[in-house]
N, C-alpha and C positions, 0 to 999 in steps of 0.2 A: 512821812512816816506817822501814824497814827499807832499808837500804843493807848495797855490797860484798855484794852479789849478782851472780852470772856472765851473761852474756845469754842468755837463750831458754833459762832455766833453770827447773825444775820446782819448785813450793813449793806446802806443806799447810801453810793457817792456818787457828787456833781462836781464840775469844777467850772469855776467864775473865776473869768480873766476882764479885770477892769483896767481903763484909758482914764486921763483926766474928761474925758467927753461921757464919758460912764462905765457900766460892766456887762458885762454878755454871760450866761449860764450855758456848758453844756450840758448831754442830758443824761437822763440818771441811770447808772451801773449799779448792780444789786452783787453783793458780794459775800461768803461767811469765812469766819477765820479756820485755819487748820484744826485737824484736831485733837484731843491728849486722847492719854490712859483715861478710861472711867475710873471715878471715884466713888464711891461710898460702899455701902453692904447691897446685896439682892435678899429679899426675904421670898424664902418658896415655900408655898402649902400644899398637900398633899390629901386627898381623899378618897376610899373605897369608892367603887363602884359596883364591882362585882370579883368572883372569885380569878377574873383574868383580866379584867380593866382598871380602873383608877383615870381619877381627874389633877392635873397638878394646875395652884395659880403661883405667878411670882409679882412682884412689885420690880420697878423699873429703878437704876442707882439713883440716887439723889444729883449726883456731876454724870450727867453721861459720857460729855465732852466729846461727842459726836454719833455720830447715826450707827443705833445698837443693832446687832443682830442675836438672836438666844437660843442658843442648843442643849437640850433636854436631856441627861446623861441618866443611865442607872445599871445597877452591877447587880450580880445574881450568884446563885456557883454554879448556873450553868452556863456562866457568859456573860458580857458584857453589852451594852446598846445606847443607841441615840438617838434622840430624836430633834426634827427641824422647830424650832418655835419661831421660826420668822422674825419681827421686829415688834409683835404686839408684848405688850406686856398688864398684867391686871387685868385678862379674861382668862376661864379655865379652858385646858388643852386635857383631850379626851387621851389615855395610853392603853391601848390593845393590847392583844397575842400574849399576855402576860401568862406564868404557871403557875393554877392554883396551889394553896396552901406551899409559897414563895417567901423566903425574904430578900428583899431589893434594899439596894439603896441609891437614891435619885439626887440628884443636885443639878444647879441650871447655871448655864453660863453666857457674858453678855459679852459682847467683842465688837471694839469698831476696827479703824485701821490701824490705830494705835497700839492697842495694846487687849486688854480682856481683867472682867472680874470677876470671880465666882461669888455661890453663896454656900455656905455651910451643907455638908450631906444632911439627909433626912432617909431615914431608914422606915420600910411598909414591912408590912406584911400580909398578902394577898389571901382570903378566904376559902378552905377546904371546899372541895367539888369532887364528881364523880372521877373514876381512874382513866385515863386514856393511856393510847400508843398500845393499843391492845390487839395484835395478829390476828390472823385467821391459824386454826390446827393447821397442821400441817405434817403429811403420811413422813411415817418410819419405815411401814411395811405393809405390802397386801400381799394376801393370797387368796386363790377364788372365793373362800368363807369368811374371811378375817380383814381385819383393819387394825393396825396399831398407830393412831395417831397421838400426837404431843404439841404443846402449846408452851408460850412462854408466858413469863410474870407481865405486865403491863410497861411501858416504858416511864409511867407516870401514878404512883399511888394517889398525888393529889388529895391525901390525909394523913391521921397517925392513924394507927393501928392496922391489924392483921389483914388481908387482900382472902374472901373466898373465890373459890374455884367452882362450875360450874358446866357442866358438857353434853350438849343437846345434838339431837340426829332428826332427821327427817329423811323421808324417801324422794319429795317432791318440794317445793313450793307450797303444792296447793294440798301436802298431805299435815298430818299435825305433827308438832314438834314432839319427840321421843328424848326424856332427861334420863341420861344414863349416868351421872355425876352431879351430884349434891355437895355445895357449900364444902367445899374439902379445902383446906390453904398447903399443903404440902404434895402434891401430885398433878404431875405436867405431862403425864401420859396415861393412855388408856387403850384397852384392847377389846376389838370391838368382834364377837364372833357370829355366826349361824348363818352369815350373809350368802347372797347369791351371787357366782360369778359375774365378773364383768356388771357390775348394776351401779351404776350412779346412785351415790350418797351426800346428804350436806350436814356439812358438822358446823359448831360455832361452840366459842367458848364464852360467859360471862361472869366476869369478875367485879365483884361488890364489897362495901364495907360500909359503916355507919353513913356517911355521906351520901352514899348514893353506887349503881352500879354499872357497868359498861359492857353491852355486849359485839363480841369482834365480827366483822362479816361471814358472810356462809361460806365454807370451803368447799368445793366440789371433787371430791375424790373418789374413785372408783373401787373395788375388788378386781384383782389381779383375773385375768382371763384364764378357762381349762378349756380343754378341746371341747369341741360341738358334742351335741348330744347325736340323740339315733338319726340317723338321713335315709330315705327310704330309697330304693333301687332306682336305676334312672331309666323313665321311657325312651321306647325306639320311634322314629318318623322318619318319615321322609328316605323310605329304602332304596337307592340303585343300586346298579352295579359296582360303580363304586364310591359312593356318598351314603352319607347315613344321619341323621341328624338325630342327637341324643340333648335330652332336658330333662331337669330335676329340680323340685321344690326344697329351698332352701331348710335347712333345720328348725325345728320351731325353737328347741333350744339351742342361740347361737355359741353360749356363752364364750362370747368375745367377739372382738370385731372378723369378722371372715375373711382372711390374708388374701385366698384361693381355693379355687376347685382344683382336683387333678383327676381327669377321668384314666382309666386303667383299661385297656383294650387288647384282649387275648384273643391268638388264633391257634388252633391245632395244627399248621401247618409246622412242620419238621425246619423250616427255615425262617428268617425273620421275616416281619413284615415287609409286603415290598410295597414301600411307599414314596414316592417324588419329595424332594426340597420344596417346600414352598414357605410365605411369607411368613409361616406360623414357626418358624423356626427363629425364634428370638432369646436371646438370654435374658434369662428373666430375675437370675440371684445371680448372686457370686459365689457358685458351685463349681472345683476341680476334682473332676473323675476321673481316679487312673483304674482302669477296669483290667480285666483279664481279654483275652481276644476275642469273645463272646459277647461281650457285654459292653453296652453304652451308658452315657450316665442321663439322669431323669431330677427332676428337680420338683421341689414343693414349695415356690413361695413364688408369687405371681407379682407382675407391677401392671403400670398402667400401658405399658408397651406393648400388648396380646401377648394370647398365650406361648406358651413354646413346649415345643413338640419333641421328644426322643422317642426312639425307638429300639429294642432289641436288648432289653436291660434284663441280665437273668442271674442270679446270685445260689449260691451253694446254701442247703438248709440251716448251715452255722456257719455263722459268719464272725471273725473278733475284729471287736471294733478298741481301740486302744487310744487314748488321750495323749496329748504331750504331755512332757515327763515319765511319770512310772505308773499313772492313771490307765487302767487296764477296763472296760467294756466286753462284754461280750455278748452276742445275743442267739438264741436257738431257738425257733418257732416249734414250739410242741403241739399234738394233736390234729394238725394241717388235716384239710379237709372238712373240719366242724366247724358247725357256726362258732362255737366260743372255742375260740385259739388261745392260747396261753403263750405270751412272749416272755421269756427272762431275762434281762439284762442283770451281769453281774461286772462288778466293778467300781472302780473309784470317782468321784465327781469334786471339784474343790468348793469350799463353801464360796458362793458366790452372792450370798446373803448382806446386806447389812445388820449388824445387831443396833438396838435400838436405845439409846441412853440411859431408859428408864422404863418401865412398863409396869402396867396394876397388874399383868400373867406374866412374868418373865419366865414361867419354867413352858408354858403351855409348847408342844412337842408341833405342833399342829404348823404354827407359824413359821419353825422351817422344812417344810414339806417342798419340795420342785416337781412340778408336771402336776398331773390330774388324780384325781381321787384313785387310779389302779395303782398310785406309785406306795409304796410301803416300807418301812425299816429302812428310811434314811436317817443317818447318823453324819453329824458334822466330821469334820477333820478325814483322813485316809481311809477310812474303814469300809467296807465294801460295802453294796448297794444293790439291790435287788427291784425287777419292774417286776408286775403278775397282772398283766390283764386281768380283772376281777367280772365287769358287767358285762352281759351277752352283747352282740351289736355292734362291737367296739372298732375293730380291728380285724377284718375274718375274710380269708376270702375261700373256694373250695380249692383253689391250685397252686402256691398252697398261702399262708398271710400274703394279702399284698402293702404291707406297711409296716415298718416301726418304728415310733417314736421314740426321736432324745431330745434333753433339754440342753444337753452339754451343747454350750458356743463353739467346741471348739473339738474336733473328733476326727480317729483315724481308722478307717477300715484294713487290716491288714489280713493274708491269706492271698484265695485267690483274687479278691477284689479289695481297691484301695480307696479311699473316699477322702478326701479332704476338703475342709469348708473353716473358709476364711475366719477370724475371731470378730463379732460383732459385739455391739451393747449387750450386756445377760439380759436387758428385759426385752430384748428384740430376736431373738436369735433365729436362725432361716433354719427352717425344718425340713431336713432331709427324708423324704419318701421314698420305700427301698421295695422293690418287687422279687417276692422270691418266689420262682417256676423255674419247672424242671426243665435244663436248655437245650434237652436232647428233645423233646416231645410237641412246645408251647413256644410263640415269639409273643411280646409284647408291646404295647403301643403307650407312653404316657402324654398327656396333655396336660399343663398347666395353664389358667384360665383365669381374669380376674376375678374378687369377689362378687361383683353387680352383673357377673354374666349368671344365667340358671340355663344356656343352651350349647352346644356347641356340635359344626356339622363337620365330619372326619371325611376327606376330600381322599384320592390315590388309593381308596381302600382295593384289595382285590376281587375279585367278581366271585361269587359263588363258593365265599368263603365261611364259613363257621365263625363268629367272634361271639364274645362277651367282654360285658362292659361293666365297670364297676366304678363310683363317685367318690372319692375321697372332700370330705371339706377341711378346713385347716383353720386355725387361727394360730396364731404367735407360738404356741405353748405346745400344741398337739392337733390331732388330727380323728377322724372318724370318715369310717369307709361306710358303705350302704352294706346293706345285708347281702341274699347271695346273689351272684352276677348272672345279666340276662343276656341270652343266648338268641343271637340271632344270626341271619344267612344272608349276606348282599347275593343281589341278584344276578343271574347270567350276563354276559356281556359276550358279544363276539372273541374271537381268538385275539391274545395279543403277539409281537412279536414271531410270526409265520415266517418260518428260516429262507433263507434263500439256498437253492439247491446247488448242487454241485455237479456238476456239467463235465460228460466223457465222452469224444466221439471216436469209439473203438473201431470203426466201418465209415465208409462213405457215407452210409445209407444208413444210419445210428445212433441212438444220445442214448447214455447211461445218466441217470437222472439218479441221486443220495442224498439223505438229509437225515435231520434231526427231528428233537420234540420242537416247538415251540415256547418260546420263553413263558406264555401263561396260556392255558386251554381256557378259563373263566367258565367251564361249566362242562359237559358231556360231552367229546366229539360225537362227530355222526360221519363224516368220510373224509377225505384228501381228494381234489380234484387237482390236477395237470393239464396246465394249457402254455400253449404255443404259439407265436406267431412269427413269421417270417420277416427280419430286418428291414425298415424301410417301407411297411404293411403296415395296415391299422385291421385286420382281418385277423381273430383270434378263433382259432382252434381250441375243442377241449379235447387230449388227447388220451386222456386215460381217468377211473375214477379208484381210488386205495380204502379200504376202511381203516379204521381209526387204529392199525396194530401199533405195539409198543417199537418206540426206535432203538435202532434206524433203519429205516426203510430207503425203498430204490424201486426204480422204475425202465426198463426198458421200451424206448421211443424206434419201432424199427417200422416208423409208418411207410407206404407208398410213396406217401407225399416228401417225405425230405431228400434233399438231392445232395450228389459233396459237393463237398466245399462251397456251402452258404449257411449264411452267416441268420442262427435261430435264437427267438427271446425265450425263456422256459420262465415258467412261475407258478408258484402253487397254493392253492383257493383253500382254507378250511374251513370247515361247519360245524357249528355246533347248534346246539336249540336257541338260540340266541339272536344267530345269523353267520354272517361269514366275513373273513378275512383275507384279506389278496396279499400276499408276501413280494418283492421286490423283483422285477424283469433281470435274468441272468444270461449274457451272453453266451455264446458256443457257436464255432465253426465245425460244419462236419469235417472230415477228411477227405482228403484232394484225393480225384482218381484220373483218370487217364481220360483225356480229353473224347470228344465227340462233336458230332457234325462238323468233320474235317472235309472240304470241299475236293477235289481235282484242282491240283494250279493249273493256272493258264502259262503257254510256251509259246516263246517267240524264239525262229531259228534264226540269226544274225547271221550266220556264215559255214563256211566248213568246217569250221572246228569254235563255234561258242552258241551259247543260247542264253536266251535271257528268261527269269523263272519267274513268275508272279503266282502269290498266293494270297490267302485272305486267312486271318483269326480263326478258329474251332466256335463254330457257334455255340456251343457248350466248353469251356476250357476246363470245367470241372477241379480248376485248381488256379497256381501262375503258372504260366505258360516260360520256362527258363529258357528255352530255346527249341529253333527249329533245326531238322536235318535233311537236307535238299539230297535225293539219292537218283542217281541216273541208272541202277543201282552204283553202278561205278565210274566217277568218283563219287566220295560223300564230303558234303558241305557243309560245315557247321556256322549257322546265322544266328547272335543272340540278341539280335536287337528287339524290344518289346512293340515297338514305335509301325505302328502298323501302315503310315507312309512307309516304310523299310521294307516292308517284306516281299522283295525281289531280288534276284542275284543276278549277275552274269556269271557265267560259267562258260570259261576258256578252255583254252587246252585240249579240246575233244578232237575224238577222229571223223575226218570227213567222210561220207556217204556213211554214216553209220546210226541204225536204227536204237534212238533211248528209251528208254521208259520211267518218267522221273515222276517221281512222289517225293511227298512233303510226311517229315518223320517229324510230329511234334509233341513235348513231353512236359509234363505240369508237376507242381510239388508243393506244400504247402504244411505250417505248420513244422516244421521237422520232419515231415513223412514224403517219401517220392511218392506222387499219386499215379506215374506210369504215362505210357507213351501209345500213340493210335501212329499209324498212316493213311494219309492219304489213298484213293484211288486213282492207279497209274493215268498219266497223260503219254501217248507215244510222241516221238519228236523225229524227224531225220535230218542230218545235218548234210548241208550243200554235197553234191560233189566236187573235185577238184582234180589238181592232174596227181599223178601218184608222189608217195612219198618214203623216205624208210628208205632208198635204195643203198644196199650193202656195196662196200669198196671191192673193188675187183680183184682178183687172186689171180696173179701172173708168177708164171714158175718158169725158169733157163732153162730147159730141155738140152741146148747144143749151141753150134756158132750159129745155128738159122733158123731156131726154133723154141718160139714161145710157147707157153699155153698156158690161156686164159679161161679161166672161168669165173659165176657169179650166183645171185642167189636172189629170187623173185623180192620184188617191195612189197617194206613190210605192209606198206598203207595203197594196197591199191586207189582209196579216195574215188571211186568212177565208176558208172556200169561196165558189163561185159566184161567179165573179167578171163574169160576163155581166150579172147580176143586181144591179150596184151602180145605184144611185140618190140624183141630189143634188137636194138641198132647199136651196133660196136665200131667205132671210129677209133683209127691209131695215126700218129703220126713220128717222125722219122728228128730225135733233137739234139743227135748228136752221131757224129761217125767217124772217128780220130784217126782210122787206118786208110781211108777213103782221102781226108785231107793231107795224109803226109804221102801219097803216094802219087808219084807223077805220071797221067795217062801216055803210054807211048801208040796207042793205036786211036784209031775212032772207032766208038763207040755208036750202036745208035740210041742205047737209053739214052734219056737226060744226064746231065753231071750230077754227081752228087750234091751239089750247093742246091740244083733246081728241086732236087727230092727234101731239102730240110724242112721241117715247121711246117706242112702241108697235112692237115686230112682227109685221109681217106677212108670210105667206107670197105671195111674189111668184111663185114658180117650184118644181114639182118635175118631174124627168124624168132622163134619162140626155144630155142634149145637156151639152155643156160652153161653155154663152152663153146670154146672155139679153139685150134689148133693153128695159131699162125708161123706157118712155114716159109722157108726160101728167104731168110731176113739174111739180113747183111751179117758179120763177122764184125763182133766187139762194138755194137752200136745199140745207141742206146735209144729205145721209141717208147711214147705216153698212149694210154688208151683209155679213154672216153666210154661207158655206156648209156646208151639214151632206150628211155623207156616210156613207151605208147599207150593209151589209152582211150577211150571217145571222145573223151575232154582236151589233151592235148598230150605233150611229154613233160619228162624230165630229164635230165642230164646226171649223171654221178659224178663221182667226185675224180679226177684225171690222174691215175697210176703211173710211175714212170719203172720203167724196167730195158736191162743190159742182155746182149746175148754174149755167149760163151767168148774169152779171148780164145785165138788157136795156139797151136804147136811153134813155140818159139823157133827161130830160126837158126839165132849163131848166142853162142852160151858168153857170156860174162867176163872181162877179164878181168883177174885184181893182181895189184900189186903188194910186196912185204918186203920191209926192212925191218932190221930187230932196233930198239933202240938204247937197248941195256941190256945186261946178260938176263933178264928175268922179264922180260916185254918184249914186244913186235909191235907195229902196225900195220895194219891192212886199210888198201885202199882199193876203190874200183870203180868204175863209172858205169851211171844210168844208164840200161839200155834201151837203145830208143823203141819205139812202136813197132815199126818195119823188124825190128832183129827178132822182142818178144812178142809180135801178134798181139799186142795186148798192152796194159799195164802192170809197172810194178805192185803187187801187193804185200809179199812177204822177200826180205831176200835171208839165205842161212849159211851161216859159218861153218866152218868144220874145223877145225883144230886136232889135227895128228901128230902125237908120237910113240915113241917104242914105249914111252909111257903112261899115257893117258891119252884120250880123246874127249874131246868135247864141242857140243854141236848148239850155236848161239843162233838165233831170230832177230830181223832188224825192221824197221818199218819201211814204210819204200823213199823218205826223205832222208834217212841214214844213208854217207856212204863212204867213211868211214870210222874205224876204231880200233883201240889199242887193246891189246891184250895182254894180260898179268898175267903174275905167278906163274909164269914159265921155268924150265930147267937152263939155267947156264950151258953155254956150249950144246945146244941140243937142236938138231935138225926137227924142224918144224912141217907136216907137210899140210898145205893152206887149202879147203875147199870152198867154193863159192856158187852156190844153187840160186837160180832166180823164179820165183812162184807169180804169173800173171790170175790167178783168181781158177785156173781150168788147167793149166801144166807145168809143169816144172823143165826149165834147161836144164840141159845135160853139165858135169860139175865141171869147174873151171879151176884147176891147180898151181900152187906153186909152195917154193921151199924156200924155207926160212931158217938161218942156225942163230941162235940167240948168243953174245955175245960170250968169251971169258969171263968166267964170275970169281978168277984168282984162288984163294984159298978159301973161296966162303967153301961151306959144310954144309951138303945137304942134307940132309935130314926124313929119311925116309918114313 
């Protein structure tokens, strides 16, 4: 430990370690001690330099007691500041940026890591100099004449005493300075008149006092812009049909920057413009038009996006235009037709002015004037407001103004047309351009255009149309139109929109051809041509020529040439001095008619009774072919198959050997209309012979016990030649004979027996008569008869009749028996009698029932044999008949008596 050492003092230590053999040194460490607070005073001096510098020296403490560093402090009233003095001390330190004619007070400070010492403040005061912190003027208010600019005091007088005022103009730079303000100390505004719109000015203010003076930079401020001065009519070039290209030499007086052009394009046609969308349709402000159903909206302030196009804009000679709130506008074009138009707007406007703090003319009337030198007796606050076009030039067009100007930002058109336009900045506000024509007579065209165009070409125009065109130019404020509008005529063009006709085909052989105008003639017709060509053709007919009469016209086509039912293109050519126009190919089918070049079918006889029929399509079908009808004439065949492999029939059913005559009935129709039906020309046909057919059944009538007679009746299909030559054969045979089998022969005979005569035939009859009497037959037997019938082909056979001959005269009558069974009943019985006794069979057998009081006669079939009988009289003899009927006689009656029973007390009842 090494002590009473000074602070922040410098020290070399070694350390020697000695042996009794000696000492060794190690080697040398360089060391200083920590270190205090400085002690003693700083003395700092202080001297001018100039009116915003000064030089300070100080002296360093007497104890620094370690390594100083020194900060250079001074106060002001307008602040407080420091500066670095590093570690030097006893050279002078240079102090800037200071404000003349100041008092400071400076003092210096030393600091190690310890602690810090001051020295005593020392109070300057810096030397008066010229004024700084001194602005540029700066505008209150322009109007296109006027300038009211204002300045402030300086932010630094930088002496005592009073500060003058001073206010100089120039036009240029390189023009000489203009002192409109002398050495004044109490005025910070001035108004500045006689100026020309829109014109760049430089002001500057300089401020002086004993010391010296300060002038502030040049302001650059304009005069408020007025509308353009005169713009002269705009040339025509570049004339088509329908293009036009219009240019015009900007105004020589702009007064103001140039927003837009809006060229103004009138036609006499009774309807509006008719002009295509194209790219020039751009919004170009922020303008909402609610118009009436006439009328579109048209805009007056152009951007750099091209122009933008309306069309059809037509407004009523008074129009009220009404402000929000209770700000009322109105405006009426007076004396329309004359160059110098007179517009008046009447109504309320809000001051939209700033008033200005101070001014050398506060009453001057002029500075709040809004809009162009025509405006007049504007008054602040609600009081109403009048415009009057004043200078020729302005505003005129001869159909009638096409323009007028407000400055109001903010405006509403009410009546027939409504206007509304967004609120912008007052010094900016979009200038609505308003065309007033009469909208019964005039349509309109506007363009809005940027300022740097002076050309522009109007594309979709109509051909051979009358316009005039009229420039508006515009700046911010207002507007000016060219004088009066030049009159020119786009050139012919062919027809536009050539209708397509409407197509009637009254007849086969016929088009009724009606139409319309065309949607635009572009110039004089000269006729209507009609042509034709036949579908699936490239060969065009002209088929008729029309002059130009008023529509609607029509044309009857009843050429040679059209055929029905096909299928024709109609279209119609028109002319004008121009050229010509082709309108659109319109379908039409004539009318279907009755088919042609129907051929002969061809016929195949298949047999006796079918054929088979081929035909072919109508070389001319003249329609659709809906079906054929295959006629022999009789029968008729109805075939509806289109399918021309199909068209064949067989046909059945016919009669053999018999001469046809078949045609094909074919019938077309088309559209809704039957077009009617042809025939063929006949093909004969004969069909096979065969053997006869038709044969009628045979008529057999019982004559007796031995005698038939048969007759019959020719076929109805002889089917065969020769017909003189037919011949029938009547065969009978023998199939049945009941009185022959119950009778046993007691002699011989030399017939056959009757077993050998059954089911045999024989021929009875051949000849051409149609009867025969067949006699000598057996008794009660029954025989079939056959006719066959002859022709050169072969026979036929009928169909096998069977028939009975007569039973005879019965032999022995019937017996029956009765008992009574109650006093009010009997019955009767009796047995079949055989063959032998009735010659015959049983077919009816009849009762008789007698007594003293009634009779009654009862029918049995021949399986009856017997029955009871009622409701008889008690006690009452009965007398019983019994009749046997074989089909031919009746037995003789067979009796008996009967008494019906005691019926006691019963009561009869009469």
């Amino acid at each position: 430990m090494v002590e009473g050492l000074s602070p922040w003092s410098r020290h070399i230590l070694r350390l020697q370690a000695c042996t009794a053999q000696g000492c060794g040194k190690g080697p040398m460490v360089e060391r200083r001690t920590l270190e205090m607070t400085p002690e003693g005073p700083i003395l700092l001096e202080l001297t001018n330099y100039s009116s915003r510098s000064l030089r300070a020296l100080w002296t360093a403490p007497p104890r620094p007691n370690g390594n100083i560093s020194y900060t250079l402090y001074f106060k002001s009233k307008d602040g407080d500041g420091a500066l670095d003095g590093s570690t030097a001390a006893g050279s002078w330190m240079s102090v800037t940026d200071l404000q003349p004619y100041t008092s400071y007070s400076f003092w210096i400070r030393g600091c190690n890591t310890q602690g810090c010492v001051e020295s005593l403040p020392l109070s300057v005061t810096t030397t008066p100099a010229a004024p700084d912190g001194l602005s540029p003027p700066r505008l209150v208010h322009a109007t296109r004449a006027s300038l009211n600019v204002s300045w402030s005091a300086p932010a630094h007088a930088n002496a005592p005493g009073p500060l003058h005022y001073s206010l100089q103009m120039r036009t240029s730079p390189q023009r000489p300075v203009i002192r409109l303000l002398e050495n004044t100390t109490d005025t910070f505004s001035y108004y500045v008149d006689g100026l020309s719109p829109y014109t760049h000015y430089l002001f500057r203010v300089v401020v002086s006092h004993t010391h010296g003076q300060t002038a502030s930079p040049w302001a650059s401020l304009y005069t408020a812009e007025d509308r353009p001065g005169p713009i002269d009519a705009p040339a025509v070039s570049g004339l088509h049909p329908h293009s036009v290209t219009v240019s015009w030499i900007p105004p020589s007086q702009p007064n103001g920057l140039i927003t837009n052009y809006t060229l103004f394009l009138h036609t006499s046609s009774n309807s509006a413009l008719d002009t295509k969308p194209s790219s020039l349709s751009r919004t170009s402000m922020n303008l909402n038009f609610t118009l009436g159903p006439n009328l579109s909206p048209m805009t007056s302030t152009a951007t750099s996006e091209g122009p933008h196009l309306n069309s059809g804009l037509t407004l009523r000679p008074t129009s009220n235009l009404t402000t929000t709130g209770s700000n009322h506008v109105s405006m009426s074009p007076a004396n329309t037709g004359t160059k110098n138009s007179s517009i008046a707007i009447q109504g309320t406007l809000p001051n939209l002015l700033p008033n200005p703090a101070s001014s050398s003319r506060p009453d001057n009337s002029e500075g709040n004037q809004i809009g162009s030198r025509n405006v007049s007796n504007i008054s602040r606050g609600p009081s109403s407001i009048a415009f009057h076009p004043t200078e020729p030039n302005t505003i005129s067009t001869a159909n009638p103004s096409p323009t007028h100007l407000l400055s109001d930002p903010e405006f509403h058109v009410t009546g027939p047309n409504v206007v509304n336009i967004t609120k912008q900045n007052p010094f900016h506000w979009p200038i609505p351009t308003i065309i007033s024509s009469s909208s019964d007579s005039s349509a309109s065209l506007s363009v809005t255009v940027p300022a740097n165009t002076t050309s522009y070409t109007y594309f979709n125009l109509l051909p051979y149309q009358t316009y005039t065109i009229q420039v508006v130019a515009c700046t911010s404020v207002g507007c000016s139109a060219s004088g009066m509008p030049q009159y020119f005529r786009t050139l012919p063009a062919p027809p536009e929109g050539v209708p397509a006709p409407h197509l009637y085909s009254d007849t086969p052989t016929s088009v009724l051809l009606s139409w319309g105008a065309p949607e635009s003639t572009n110039g004089p017709l000269e006729r209507w041509l009609v042509e034709r060509r036949r579908v699936g053709t490239s060969q065009v007919s002209t088929v008729g020529y029309l002059p130009p009469d008023p529509p609607p016209l029509s044309f009857l086509d009843s050429s040679s040439a059209l055929s029905p039912w096909t299928t024709y293109q109609y279209r119609l050519v028109l002319h004008n001095q121009a050229g010509s126009t082709t309108g659109p190919w319109v379908k039409v089918t004539t009318r279907a008619s009755r088919p042609a070049g129907l051929i002969p079918p061809k016929v195949r006889v298949l047999g006796p009774d079918s054929l088979q029929v081929t035909w072919s399509p109508p070389l001319i079908p003249n329609g659709e072919i809906h079906g054929y009808e295959i006629r022999l004439p009789e029968p008729r065949i109805f075939h509806d198959s289109g399918n021309a492999s199909e068209l064949n029939v067989t046909v059945t059913d016919l009669v053999p050997y018999t001469n046809y005559s078949v045609t094909i009935l074919a019938c077309s129709k088309g559209g809704g209309h039957v077009g009617g039906c042809t025939e063929s020309p006949p093909t004969a046909a004969t069909t096979l012979p065969t053997i006869p057919q038709g044969l009628a059944t045979l008529a057999v009538v019982a004559v007796s016990e031995s005698f038939l007679a048969i007759s019959w009746q020719p076929a109805n299909r002889p089917n065969g030649p020769n017909i003189r030559r037919y011949r029938y054969e009547l065969l009978r045979r023998k199939t049945q004979q009941p009185l022959a089998m119950a009778t046993v022969p007691t002699v011989t005979a030399t017939s056959p027996p009757p077993s050998e005569d059954l089911h045999r035939w024989r021929h009875v009859y051949s000849g051409t008569k149609l009867f025969y009497q067949d006699k000598g037959l057996s008794r009660f037997t029954r025989y079939q008869y056959q006719l066959v019938v002859h022709n050169d082909l072969g026979s036929s056979s009928g169909e096998i009749v069977t028939a009975d001959t007569m039973a005879g005269v019965p032999l022995h009558p019937p017996s029956p028996s009765a008992f009574p069974i109650n006093h009010t009943a009997v019955q009767v019985n009796w047995k079949q009698p055989s063959l032998q006794d009735l010659q015959g069979e049983v077919e009816s057998y009849f009762l008789t029932v007698d007594s003293a009081h009634s009779s009654q006669t009862l029918a049995f079939p021949p399986e009856i044999i017997s029955t009871v009988i009622t409701d008889l009289w008690p006690s009452t003899v009965y007398l019983v008949s019994l009749q046997v009927f074989n089909g031919a006689h009746n037995t003789t009656k067979a009796t008996v008596n009967v008494t019906t029973e005691d019926g006691g007390d019963v009561k009869h009842i009469m």
